[in-house]
N, C-alpha and C positions, 0 to 999 in steps of 0.2 A: 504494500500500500504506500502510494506516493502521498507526501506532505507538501510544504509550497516551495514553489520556487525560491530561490535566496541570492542575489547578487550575480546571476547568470547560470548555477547552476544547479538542479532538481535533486532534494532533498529526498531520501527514503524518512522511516519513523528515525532512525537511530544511527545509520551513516549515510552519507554519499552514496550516491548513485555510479555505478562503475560501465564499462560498456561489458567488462568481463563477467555476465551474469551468475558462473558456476565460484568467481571469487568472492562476490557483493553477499553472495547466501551464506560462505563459509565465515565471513566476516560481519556479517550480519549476529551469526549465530557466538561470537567467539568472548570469552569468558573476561578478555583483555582488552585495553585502552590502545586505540590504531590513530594512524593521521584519517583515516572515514572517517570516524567517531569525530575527532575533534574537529573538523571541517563545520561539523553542525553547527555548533559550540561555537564557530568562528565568522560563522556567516556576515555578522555585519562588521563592516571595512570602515576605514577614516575617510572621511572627505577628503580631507586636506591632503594626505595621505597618497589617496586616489589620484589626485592633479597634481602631487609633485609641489605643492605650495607650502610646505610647512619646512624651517631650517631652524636648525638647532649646532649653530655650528660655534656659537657665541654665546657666553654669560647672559647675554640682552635677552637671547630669547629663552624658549623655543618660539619663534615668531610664525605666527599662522596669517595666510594672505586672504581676503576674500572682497567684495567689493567691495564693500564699505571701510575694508582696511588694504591697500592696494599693496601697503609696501613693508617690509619691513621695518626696525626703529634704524636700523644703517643707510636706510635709501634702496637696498635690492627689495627690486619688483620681481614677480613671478615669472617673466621671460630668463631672467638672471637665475632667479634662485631653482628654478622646474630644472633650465639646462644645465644649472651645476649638479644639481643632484644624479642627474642623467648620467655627465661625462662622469661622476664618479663611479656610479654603477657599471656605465662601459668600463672605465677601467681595471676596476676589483673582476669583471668578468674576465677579462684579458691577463691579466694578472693569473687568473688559474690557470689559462692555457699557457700562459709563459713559462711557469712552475711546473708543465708536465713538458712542454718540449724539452725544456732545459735539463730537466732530468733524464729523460730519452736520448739526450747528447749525449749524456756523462755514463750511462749504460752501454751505449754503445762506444764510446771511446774505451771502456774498460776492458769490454769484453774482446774490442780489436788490440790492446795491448796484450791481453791474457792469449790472446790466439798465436799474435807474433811471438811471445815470450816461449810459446809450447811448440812452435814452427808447423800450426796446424791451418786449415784453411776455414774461411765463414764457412758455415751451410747452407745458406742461402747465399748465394755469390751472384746467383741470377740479380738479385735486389740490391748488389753494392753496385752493379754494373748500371742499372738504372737510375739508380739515383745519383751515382756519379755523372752520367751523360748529364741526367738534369741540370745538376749545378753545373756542369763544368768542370769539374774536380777528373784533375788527369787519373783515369785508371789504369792501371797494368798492361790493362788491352789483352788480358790470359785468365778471362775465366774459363778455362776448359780443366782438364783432369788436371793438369801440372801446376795449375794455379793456388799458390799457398800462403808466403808472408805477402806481398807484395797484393793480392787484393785483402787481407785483413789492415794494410797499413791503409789502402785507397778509403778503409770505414773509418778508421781514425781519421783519414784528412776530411771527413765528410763532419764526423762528430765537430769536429775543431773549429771546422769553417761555419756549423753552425751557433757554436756556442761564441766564437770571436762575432760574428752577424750582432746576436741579439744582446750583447753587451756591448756595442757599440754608444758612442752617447748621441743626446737628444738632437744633436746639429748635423751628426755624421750618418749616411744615409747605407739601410743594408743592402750590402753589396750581391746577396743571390737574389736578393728581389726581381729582378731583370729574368731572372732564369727561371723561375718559378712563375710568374703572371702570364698570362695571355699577355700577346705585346701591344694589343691595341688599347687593352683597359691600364698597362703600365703606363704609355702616352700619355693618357687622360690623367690617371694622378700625376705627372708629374707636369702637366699642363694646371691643373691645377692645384700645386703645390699642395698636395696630399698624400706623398710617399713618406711613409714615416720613417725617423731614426730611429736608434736600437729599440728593441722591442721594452725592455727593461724601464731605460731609459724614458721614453713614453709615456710610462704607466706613471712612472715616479712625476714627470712633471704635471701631468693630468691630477692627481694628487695638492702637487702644491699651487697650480693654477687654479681648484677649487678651495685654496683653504681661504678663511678668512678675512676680508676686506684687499681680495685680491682681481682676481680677473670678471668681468663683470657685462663680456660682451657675450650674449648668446648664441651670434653665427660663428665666433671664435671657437666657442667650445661646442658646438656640433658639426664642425670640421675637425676637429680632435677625435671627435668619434670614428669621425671614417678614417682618421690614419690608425687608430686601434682595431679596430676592424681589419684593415686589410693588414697589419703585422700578426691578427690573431689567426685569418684564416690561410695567412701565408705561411704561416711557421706554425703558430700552436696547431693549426686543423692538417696541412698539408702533410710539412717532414716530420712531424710526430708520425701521421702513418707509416711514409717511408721508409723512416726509421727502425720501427717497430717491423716490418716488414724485413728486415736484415736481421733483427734478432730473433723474430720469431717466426721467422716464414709469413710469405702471404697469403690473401682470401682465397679461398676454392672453394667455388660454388658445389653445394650438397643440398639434399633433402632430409633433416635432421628434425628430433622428435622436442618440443619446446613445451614451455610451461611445468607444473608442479608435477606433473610424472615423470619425467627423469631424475625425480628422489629416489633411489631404491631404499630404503629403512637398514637394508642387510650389510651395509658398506658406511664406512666412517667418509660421512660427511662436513666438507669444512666450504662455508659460503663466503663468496669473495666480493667485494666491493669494489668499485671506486673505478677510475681511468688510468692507472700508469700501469699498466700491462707488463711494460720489461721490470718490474718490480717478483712478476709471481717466478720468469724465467729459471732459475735457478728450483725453487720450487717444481715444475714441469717436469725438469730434467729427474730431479731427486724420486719424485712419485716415480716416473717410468722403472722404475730398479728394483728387481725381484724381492730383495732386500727389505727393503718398503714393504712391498704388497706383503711376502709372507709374515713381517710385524703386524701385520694388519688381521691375517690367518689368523697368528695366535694370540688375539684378543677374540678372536669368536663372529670377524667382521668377513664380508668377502674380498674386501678390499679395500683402499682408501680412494678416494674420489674430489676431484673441485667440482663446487654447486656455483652456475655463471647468475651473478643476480647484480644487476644495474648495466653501465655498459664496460662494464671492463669484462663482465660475460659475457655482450655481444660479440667484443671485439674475440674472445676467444670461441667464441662459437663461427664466428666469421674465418676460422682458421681451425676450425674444428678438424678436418684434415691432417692434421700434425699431430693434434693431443688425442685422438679418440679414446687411447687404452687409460686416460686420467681424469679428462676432461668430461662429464655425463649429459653436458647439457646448459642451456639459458634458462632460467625459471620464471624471471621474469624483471621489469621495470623498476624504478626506485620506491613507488608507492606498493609494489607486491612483495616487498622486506620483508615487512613485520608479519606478513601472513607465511611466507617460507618459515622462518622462525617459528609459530605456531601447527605448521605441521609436528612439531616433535624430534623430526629427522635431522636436523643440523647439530655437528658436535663440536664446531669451531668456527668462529666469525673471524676474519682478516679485511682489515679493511687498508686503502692508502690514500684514498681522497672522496670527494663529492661522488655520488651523491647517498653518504652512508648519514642515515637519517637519526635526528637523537631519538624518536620514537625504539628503534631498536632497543636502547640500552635497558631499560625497563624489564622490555617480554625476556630480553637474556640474563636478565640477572633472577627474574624469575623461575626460567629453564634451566638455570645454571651452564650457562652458553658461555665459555670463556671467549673474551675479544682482545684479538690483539690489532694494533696500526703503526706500519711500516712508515707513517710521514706525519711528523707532529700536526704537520694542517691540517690533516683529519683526526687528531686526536678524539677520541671519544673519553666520555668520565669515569667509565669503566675499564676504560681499555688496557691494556697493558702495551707501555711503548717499548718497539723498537726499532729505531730508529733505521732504514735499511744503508748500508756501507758496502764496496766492492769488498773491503777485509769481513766485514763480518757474517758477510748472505750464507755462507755456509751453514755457520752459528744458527743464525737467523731461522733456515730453513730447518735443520735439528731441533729446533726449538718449535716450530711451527708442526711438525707432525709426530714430537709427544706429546704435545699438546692437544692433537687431535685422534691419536692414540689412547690420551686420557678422558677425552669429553667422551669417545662409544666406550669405553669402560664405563664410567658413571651411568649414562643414558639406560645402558642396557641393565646396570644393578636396580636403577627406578624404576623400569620399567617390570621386571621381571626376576627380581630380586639376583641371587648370585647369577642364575643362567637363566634362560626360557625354559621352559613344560617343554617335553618331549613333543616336537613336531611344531611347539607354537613359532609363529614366523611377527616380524617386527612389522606392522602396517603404517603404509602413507596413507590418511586420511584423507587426501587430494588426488590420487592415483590417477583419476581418472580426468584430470584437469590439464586443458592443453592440447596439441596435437603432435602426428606420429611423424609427419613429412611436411614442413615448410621450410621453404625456400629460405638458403643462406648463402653467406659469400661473395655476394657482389663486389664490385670493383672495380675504379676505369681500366683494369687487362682483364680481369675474368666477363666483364660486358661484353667487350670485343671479340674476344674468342667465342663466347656462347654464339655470337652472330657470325662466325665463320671468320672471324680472323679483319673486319671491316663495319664498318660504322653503316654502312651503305643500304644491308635490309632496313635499318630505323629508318634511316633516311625516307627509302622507299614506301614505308607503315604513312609513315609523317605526309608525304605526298599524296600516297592515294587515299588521305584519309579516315584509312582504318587504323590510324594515330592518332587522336588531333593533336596531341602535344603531350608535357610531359607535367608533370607535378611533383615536386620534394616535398614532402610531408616529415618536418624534421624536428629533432631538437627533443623538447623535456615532457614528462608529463608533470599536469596540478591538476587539483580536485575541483578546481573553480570553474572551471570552463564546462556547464553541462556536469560535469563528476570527472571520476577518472576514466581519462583514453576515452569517454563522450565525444567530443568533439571529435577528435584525432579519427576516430572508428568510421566515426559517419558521414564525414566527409569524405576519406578513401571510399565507401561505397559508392557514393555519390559520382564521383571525378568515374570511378573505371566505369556506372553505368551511361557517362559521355563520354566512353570510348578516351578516355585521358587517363596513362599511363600513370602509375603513382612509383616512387625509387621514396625510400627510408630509410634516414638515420637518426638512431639515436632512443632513448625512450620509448618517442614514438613506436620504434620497434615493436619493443617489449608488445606492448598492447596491440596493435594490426596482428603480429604473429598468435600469440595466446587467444586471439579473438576466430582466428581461421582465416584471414583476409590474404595469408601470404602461403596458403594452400592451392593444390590445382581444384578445390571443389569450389573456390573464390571466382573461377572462370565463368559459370553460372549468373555472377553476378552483373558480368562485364555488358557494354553495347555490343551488335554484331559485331561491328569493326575491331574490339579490342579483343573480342574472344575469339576471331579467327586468327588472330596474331599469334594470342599465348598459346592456344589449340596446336598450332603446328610449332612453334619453337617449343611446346612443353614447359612450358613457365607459369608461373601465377601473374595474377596483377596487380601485383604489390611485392616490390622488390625489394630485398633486405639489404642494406650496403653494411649494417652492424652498429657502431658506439656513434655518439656524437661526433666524436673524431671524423668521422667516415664524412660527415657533410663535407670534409675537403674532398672524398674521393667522388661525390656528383658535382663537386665543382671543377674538379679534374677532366669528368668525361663530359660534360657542359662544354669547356673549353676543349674539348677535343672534336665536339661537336661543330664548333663555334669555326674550326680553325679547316673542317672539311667542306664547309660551305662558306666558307672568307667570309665572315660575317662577324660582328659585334657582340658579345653575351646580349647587350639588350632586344637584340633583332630575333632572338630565337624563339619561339611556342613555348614557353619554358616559365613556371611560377615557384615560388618558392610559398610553403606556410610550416609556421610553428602556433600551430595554432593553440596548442598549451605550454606555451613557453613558461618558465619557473624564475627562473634564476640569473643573475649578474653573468653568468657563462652564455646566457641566449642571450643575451644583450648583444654582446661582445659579437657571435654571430651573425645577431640582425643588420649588425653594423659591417662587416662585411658582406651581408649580401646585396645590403644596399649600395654600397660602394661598386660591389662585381657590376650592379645596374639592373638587377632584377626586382621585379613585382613583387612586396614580401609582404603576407597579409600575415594578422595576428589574430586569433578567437579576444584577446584582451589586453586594451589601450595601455601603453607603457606609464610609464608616470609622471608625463609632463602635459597632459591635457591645461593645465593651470595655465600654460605657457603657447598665446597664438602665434609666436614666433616659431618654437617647435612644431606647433600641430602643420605650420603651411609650409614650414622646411619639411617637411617629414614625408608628407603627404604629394605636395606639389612642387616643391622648387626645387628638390632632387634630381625631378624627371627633368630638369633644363643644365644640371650639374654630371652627375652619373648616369642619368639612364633609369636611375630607382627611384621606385615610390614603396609606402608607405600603406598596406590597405587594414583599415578596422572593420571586422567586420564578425558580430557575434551569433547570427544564424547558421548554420550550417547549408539548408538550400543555398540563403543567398549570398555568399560566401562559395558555392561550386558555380552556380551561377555567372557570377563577376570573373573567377577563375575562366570558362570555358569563351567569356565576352574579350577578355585578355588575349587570350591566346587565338579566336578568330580575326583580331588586330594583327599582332603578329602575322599570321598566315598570311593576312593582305598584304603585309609588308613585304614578305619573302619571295608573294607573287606566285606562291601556292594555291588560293583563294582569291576571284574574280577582284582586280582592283591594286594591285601590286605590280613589279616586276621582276621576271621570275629569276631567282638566285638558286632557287636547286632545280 
């Protein structure tokens, strides 16, 4: 029984409304305090709050703007104070992705030290080879069998040139930028001096450029945004994958079983959190080791296991190909945490960053669920830190699975005192939650190859219609927008039954997947023109590209797109939504996508409505700058709608559609 609606999204009696209806019931039903639950609780918002007009950055205030009080007691109006609070938020978003590139450097510089030092070669050589072409970085030019120190040094000069890049300072401009952008949208920033200096560097000034009684022009600081932007999605979104692709191998599209049935009870479970991937490596390796497993035996377990939950499990589900005999699976999104936790089945939480919710700490100290975190920034108050070191990851990882050793000891003594009853077997209460075969792996080179090695069938989809275009459905989920994955869910229905392609990363994920939208039974749902696409390529309509990170990897195949019909990112059929965006990290994205020059629509207004400078930069004066606008829009129909009205623009543009002329 539905209660009332509440600030855009439909309240059940007791939580939030979910799109995942087999989760909403288990959570509905659960003994425990969730982020559902307290969504209710939460329903009403601040005004002030809302429009970005309330600063508290001064002794004077907290000063709250409204008409009758236009300004602060300093003189900052809401144009001022909306967009300072904006660029600060860009830049603590940008700031996280700084934080995991930066890390991702220093992992791989280690790991190519530790390779030379042992005279062994990468294993994935194929991915030091490409991402050296990308930047430029002279490689060996001998990835073949004989290739040994000399492509592990070529990772090291990749690591180095990215960490020298993004500690550059705020006047000195990075130097792979050139090499990483499309060249026509590099032009453009640097036509309108919006290539940013170091990436670090950046954030720090955007910092002191909003502190107190300081910068005060609002089109100043939302051109800061788009140079954070583009430093975030050129470094944090892009060579973070790449990266991560040299340590850990890259995506390989599979049909892999998601959601809370890939718990098995009979296996010591440890759920992983967060985005820095090259953090669990060392761990992957360790699991694979008979060693491991039969510890595992003789505790009574059949084996030890990682549980993928937020997107540091997309991203390894996106590479599930590599880990199979460790790895069991994606469970699910940031907001399906606390309910993995309440299956029973987890015997160890590790978490290293966002998005590890404090809702958790609670149900685990309830379960008695030891937590540990590998990066102070995610420290949790429970947690037990440690801090992750190239000296200590060994340590680290010994530590991490007696630890998870000791939680199915415990679990199993709870549950069924010293042993189980002869025959009794350990149940997922969820078992049945999720599906057997969706679609993982995507990637701008596993795209291409699915299409035989050439961009050219899309192309032809795209022409004769039975494409109209493309959609990213990207970024976070929140409870607000409709409930969780609401919005996200129903608009993908929407977009594939107007034959409009949907690609996802991120969150998003999590929910289209666990929902069935990135199954081949999802074809059913398409227009003709889109289901006779997926029908013969054998694909779903809803494609998985994995973690937020990934939104670099459709803005890679965009630009690959872009670059096979000489064309402009803004010229393409092509929209972007986050329609449940969260967090200071989709800020940071939004901002690059607007920057790239694409249509970014959001299910809910950022927080500068206070500020009519923002809303008409945002909105319209983009599209005379970058190429990008800005769309609000809290419907779902009309929100697919305006998306399909978009992209039949475009079409005329491209001279696809009567009124254009013709580029492909």
């Amino acid at each position: 029984m539905k209660g009332k609606s509440g600030g855009g999204y439909v309240m059940a009696d007791k939580i939030c409304s979910s799109a995942d209806k087999v989760l909403e019931v288990f959570l509905e039903n659960a003994p425990m305090d969730t982020s559902h639950h307290r969504m209710v609780k939460q329903q009403n918002k601040c005004g002030y709050g809302l429009q970005g007009v309330c600063c508290r950055l001064c002794s004077n205030g907290p000063c709250r703007l409204s008409p009758s009080k236009p300004k602060g007691v300093c003189g900052a109006d809401a144009d001022t104070i909306a967009c300072r609070n904006f660029l600060r938020q860009v830049a603590a978003g940008s700031g996280c992705y700084t934080h995991v590139v930066e890390n991702t450097a220093r992992r791989l510089k280690e790991l190519a030290q530790e390779l030379q030092a042992e005279g062994k070669k990468p294993k994935y050589k194929d991915s030091v080879a490409k991402l050296a072409k990308i930047l430029q970085i002279n490689c060996c030019g001998n990835c073949g069998p004989d290739c040994h120190n000399s492509c592990a040094k070529t990772a090291e000069m990749i690591a180095d040139a990215v960490l020298a890049d993004i500690r550059k300072p705020y006047d000195e401009k990075m130097t792979l930028m050139k090499n990483i952008a499309l060249p026509k949208r590099y032009e453009l920033w640097e036509k309108l001096g919006i290539l940013p200096g170091g990436a670090k560097d950046e954030i720090f000034n955007a910092v002191v450029k909003t502190s107190t009684n300081l910068n005060s022009d609002p089109m100043d600081m939302l051109l800061q945004c788009l140079r954070l932007g583009i430093s975030t999605g050129n470094y944090g979104l892009i060579l973070t994958n790449l990266m991560n692709d040299i340590i850990m191998g890259p995506p390989q599209i599979s049909m892999d079983p998601v959601g809370f049935r890939i718990i098995d009870p009979e296996y010591i479970n440890i759920m992983i959190t967060g985005h820095q991937q090259s953090m669990f490596a060392d761990l992957e390796e360790k699991l694979e080791s008979e060693i491991v497993q039969k510890s595992a035996e003789l505790v009574g377990a059949k084996g030890i296991r990682i549980v993928g939950c937020t997107c540091v499990g997309q991203d390894y589900q996106a590479r599930s190909g590599c880990y199979k005999d460790v790895y069991c699976g994606h469970a699910g999104n940031n907001y399906t945490s606390e309910a993995v936790l309440m299956t029973g089945c987890v015997d160890l939480v590790v978490s290293e960053f966002n998005c590890t919710i404090p809702g958790i700490e609670p149900i685990c100290e309830q379960l008695d669920i030891k937590m540990l975190c590998l990066d102070d920034v995610a420290k949790k108050a429970n947690a037990e830190l440690l801090p992750y070191t190239a000296e200590e990851k060994e340590k680290i990882t010994s530590q991490i699975i007696a630890d998870a050793l000791c939680g199915f000891k415990n679990r199993k003594e709870k549950l069924y005192g010293t042993a189980p009853a002869e025959g009794e077997k350990r149940v997922n209460v969820m078992a049945q939650h999720g599906f057997d075969k969706s679609i993982t792996g995507l990637s701008e080179d596993t795209l291409v190859a699915a299409l035989g090695g050439t961009l050219q069938p899309l192309i032809d989809a795209i022409v004769a219609g039975k494409i109209k275009g493309i959609a990213a459905i990207v970024g976070c989920s929140n409870l607000r927008a409709k409930g969780h994955d609401v919005f996200t869910v129903e608009l993908a229905k929407e977009l594939i039954k107007k034959d409009i392609l949907v690609l996802s990363a991120g969150c998003t994920c999590g929910g289209l997947e666990n929902c069935g939208l990135m199954t081949m039974e999802a074809v059913e749902l398409c227009g003709e023109g889109l289901k006779e696409i997926c029908t013969a390529l054998g694909v779903p309509p809803v494609l998985n590209f994995g973690p937020c990170l990934a939104i670099g990897r459709i803005e890679m195949a965009a630009c690959a797109l872009a670059k096979e019909l000489n064309v402009d990112l803004p010229q393409l059929p092509v929209v972007i939504s986050a329609p449940q965006w969260l967090e200071e990290q989709a800020l940071a994205d939004g901002a690059y996508a607007l920057a790239l020059g694409f249509p970014l629509h959001l299910a809910l207004s950022p927080f500068v409505t206070g500020s009519q400078v923002a809303v008409n930069v945002l909105t319209e004066g983009l599209k005379d700058l970058t190429g990008g606008q800005l769309i609000i829009e809290t419907e779902v129909e009309d929100a697919a709608q305006k998306f399909e009205e978009i992209i039949k623009e475009k079409r005329i543009g491209l001279g696809i559609d009567k009124g254009g002329d013709a580029v492909c």
